[in-house]
N, C-alpha and C positions, 0 to 999 in steps of 0.2 A: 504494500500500500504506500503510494509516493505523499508528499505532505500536501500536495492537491488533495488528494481524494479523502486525505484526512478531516482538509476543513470539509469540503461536501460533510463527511461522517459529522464531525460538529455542530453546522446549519442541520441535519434532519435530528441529531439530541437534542437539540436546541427548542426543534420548534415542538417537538413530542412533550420540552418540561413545560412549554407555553401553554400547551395546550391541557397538560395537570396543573396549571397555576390556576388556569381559569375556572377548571372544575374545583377546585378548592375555594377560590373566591365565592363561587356560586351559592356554598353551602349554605341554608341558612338555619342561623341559633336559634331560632322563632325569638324575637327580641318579646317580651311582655310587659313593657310600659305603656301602662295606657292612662289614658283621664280620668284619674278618679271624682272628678264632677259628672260625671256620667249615670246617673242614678242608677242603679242596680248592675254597674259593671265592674264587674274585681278581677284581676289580673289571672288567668290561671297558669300555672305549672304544666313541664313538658309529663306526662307518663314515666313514671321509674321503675326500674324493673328491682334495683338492688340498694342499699342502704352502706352498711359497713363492709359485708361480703360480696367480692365479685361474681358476677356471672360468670361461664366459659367463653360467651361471646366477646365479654369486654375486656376477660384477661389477655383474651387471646390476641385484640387488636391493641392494646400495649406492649406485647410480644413484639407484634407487627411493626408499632413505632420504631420501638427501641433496635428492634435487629434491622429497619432499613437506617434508624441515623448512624449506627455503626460501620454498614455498610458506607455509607456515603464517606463517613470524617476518616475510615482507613481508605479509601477510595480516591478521594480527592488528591492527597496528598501524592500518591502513584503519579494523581491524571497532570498532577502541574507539572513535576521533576520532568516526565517523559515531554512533557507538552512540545517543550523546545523543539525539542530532535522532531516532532510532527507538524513541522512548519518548513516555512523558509528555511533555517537550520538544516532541517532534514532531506532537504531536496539539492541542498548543496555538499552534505556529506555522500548520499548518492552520486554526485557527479564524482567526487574525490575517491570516493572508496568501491563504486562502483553497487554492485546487489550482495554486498559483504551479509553476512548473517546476522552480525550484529546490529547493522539499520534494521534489516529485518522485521527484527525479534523485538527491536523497539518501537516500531512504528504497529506490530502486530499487539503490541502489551499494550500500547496508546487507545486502540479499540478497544480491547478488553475491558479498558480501565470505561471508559464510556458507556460501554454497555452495564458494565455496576453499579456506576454514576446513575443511570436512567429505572436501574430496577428499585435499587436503594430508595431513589423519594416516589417510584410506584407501590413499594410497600408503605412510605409512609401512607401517601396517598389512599391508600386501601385502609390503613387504619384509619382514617380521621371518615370514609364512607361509611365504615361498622359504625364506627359511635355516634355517625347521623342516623340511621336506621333508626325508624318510629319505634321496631320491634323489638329492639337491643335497651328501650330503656334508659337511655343517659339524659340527663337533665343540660338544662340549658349553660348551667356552668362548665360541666365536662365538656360539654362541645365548643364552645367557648375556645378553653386552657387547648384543646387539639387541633383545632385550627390556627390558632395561634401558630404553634409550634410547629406545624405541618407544611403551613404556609411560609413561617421561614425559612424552612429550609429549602425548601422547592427556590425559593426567590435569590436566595445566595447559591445556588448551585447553577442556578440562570444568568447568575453575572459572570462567576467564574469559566462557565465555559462561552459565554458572550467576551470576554476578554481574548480567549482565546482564538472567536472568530474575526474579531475585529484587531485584534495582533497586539492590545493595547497588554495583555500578560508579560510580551516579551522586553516591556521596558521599566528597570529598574526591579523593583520590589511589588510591582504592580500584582503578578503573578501570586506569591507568599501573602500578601494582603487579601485577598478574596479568598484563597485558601483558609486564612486565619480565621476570616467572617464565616467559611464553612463550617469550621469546627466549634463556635461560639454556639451557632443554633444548631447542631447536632446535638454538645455538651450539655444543653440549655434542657432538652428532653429529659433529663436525669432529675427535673424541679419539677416537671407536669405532676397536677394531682392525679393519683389514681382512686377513681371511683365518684361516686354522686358527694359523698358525706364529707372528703378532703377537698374536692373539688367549688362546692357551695360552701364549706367554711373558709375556704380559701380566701371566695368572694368577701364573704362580712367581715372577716379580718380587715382584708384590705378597705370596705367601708370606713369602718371605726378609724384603723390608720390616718387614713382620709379626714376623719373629723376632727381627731386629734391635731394634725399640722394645723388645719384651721383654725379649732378653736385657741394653739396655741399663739399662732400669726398675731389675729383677730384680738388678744388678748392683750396683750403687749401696744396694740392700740388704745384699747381702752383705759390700760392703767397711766397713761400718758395726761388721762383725764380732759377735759373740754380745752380748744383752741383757746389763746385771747383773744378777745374781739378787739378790734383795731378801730380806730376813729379814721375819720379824712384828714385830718390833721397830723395823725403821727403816720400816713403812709404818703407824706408829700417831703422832697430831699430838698437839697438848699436852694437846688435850680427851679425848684416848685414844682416838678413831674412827682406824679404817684408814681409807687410804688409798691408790692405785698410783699411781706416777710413769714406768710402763712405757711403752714408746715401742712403738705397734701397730707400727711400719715397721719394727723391728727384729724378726729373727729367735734364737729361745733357742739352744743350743749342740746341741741334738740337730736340731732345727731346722736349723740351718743346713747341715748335713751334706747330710740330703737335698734342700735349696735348690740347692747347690752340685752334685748329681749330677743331678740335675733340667735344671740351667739348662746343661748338658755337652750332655744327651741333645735340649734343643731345641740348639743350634750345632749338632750333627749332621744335626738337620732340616734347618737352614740351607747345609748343605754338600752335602746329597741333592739340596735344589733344585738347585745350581749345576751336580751331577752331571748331572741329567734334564735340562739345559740344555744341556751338553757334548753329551751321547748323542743328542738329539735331531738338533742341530745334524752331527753324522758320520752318523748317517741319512740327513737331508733331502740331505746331497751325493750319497749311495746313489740317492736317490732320483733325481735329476737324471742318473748316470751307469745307472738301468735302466731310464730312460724309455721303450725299446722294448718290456723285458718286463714286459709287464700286470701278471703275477701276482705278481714277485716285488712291483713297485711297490706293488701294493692290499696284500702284506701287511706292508712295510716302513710302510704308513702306518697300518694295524691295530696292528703293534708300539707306535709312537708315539703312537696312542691309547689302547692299556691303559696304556702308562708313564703318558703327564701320569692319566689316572682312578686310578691307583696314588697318583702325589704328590700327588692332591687330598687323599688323607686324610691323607697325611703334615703337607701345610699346615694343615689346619684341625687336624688334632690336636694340633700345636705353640701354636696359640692358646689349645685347651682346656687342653693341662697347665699352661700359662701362668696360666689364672684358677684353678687349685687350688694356686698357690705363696703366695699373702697370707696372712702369719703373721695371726693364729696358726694356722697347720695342725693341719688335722684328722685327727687319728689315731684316731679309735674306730672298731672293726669295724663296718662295715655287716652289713644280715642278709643278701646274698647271700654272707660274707666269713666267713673261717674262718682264723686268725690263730695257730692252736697250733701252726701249725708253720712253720719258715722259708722251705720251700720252697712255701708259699704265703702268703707275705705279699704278694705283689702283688694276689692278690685279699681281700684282707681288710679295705682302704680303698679309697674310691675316687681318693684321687690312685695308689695302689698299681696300680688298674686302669689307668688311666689312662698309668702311666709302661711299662707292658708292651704296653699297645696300641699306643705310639707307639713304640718299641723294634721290635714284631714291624711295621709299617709301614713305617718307615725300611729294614730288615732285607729285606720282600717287593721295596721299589722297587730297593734296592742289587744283590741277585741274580736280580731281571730283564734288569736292565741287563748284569751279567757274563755272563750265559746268552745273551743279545744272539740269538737264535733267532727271527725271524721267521715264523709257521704261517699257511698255508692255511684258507679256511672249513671244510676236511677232516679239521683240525686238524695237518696232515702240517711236520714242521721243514723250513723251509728255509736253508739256506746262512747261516752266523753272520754278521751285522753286522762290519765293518772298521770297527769303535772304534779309534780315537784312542789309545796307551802313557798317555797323558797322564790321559784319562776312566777308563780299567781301573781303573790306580793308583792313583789317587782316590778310588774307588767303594771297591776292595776296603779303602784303609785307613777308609774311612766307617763299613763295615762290620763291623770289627772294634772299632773305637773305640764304636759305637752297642752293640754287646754287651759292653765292658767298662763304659760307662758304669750300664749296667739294672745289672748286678751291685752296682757300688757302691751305686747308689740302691735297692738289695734290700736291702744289710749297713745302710744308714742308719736304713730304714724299720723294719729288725728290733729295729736300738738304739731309735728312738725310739717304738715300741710295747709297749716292755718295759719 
């Protein structure tokens, strides 16, 4: 094989990972954020088939991960070394050396190396197909964490040998560099959660993480306590031009009000997580002590997956009210927003919106949890969940604390619009 027919062999790998990149993009997580002003709509959860024990289906397509990123990150390494000699290089050692065995053998192991390269991220690929299967059970987390993962590597294995079509490998370090980026998301496979229960605590973890940078950012504003208010006279210099000496990172006195009742209502998000953490965990034992009965099982694990698709918006909402807290805060009525009266100031800005969405989210995830009601595809209740004294009473003071906090940041919102 001359280092012509090498690149052809590169353009047809090439276009075979494009064309698993794009099956992989396709996938979808069924995202379940919806509007909870929607009267009677609540998020629901994908079907699970398993809890803390795996299936054979899902062990197996972690198998399937982990032996094609292996494949790939010993593979890679082969495909750049030889890459040289399967180029330009290679077609001049051919004039020099003529059909010596050793171009050969190189340019023969150069294919080899390609055809690994392309099986390696088809078995990824194959894994991240199982764990979408309706039938297989994985919640919306898992599929999530394997896309992720599936998809990068597919995407760094498409630069690395797109280097190699377009010749750009052969200068400098260029080559070793996309190599490296191979072995970073092969590597990376080694953190994927395995199963439903690692995989959506995975998630909350990283909520709460999330709430915590915030509230501690956010915090650190507030203890700076309210701006000075400045006069016209001390922001004018010798020459008579104004001037501000305002500090953006501090918040004004009406401001800080609703910062303060704000940064209340995400710790409560932070506290639901922990909830849906508790409840899950007193489930999943349920689930273990009704491993005989089918039914209740599949829908002790249905409960579990509308809860965590409930806290998904709890978590990303706490992020959202988070980037509407950077003074100076915006208080002008939006035109969906109507502000004459108090009892609708929360729709009259959009942090206003905002603090009552996450408010009425916290509020759905808390009294799902207390209702603790596991239902049939029939929709029929079954037998309440044996929650934990511990998870109740938690929840319900969550619960209450997340509706006195909205109020306060209602009375804020009202001062500081007026």
């Amino acid at each position: 094989m001359s280092g012509e027919d090498g690149q052809d062999a590169n353009r047809k790998i090439l276009e075979s990972l494009q064309r698993l990149a794009a099956m992989l993009k396709d996938l979808d997580e069924k995202s379940t954020k919806q509007q909870l002003q929607k009267q009677g709509v609540e998020p629901r959860g994908l079907p699970l088939s398993h809890w803390r024990e795996l299936t054979s289906e899902v062990d197996g397509a972690y198998q399937m991960l982990t032996g094609g990123a292996a494949l790939v990150h010993s593979t890679s390494t082969k495909y750049t070394l030889v890459g040289k000699i399967d180029s330009a290089e290679g077609a001049k050692l051919s004039v020099r050396l003529g059909d010596a065995p050793t171009v050969r053998e190189c340019l023969a192991f150069h294919h080899t190396c390609r055809g690994d390269l392309l099986k390696g991220c088809e078995l990824v690929g194959t894994a991240a197909l199982v764990i979408f299967d309706p039938n297989v059970g994985c919640g919306q987390s898992m599929r999530c964490f394997l896309k992720r993962s599936s998809r990068s590597i597919v995407a760094t294995v498409i630069n690395l040998v797109t280097s190699f079509v377009d010749g750009s490998a052969l200068e400098e370090q260029v080559g070793a560099q996309k190599t490296g980026a191979v072995w970073s998301s092969c590597d990376a496979v080694a953190k994927v959660p395995k199963g439903n229960r690692n995989a959506m605590r995975r998630d909350l973890f990283t909520w709460v993480m999330e709430c915590n940078e915030t509230m501690g950012e956010f915090q650190e504003m507030i203890d700076l306590g309210p701006a000075p208010q400045q006069t016209g006279a001390s922001n004018q210099g010798a020459d008579g031009e104004s001037w501000d000496d305002g500090d953006e990172d501090q918040y004004s006195g009406t401001e800080l009000e609703v910062a303060k009742a704000s940064l209340a209502l995400i710790k409560c998000s932070r506290g639901t997580m922990s909830g849906v953490l508790k409840a899950c965990e007193c489930a999943g034992d349920e689930i273990v002590a009704s491993e005989e009965e089918t039914l209740r099982k599949k829908a002790i694990l249905q409960w579990m997956s509308d809860l965590h698709a409930m806290s998904r918006i709890v978590g990303e909402g706490a992020t959202d009210l988070g980037a509407l807290l950077y003074p100076p805060m915006n208080f002008s009525p939006t035109e969906e927003g109507d502000n004459s009266e108090a009892s609708d100031i929360f729709q009259a800005t959009s942090l206003g919106r905002q603090i009552a969405t996450q408010a009425a989210a916290i509020e759905a995830v808390n009294a799902f949890i207390l209702d603790s009601s596991p239902t049939t595809e029939d929709g029929s209740s079954l037998e309440s969940l044996n929650l934990s004294e511990e998870v109740t009473s938690m929840v319900a003071k969550l619960r209450t604390a997340a509706e006195s906090r909205k109020q306060e940041a209602g009375e804020a919102l009202s001062t500081a619009s007026n």
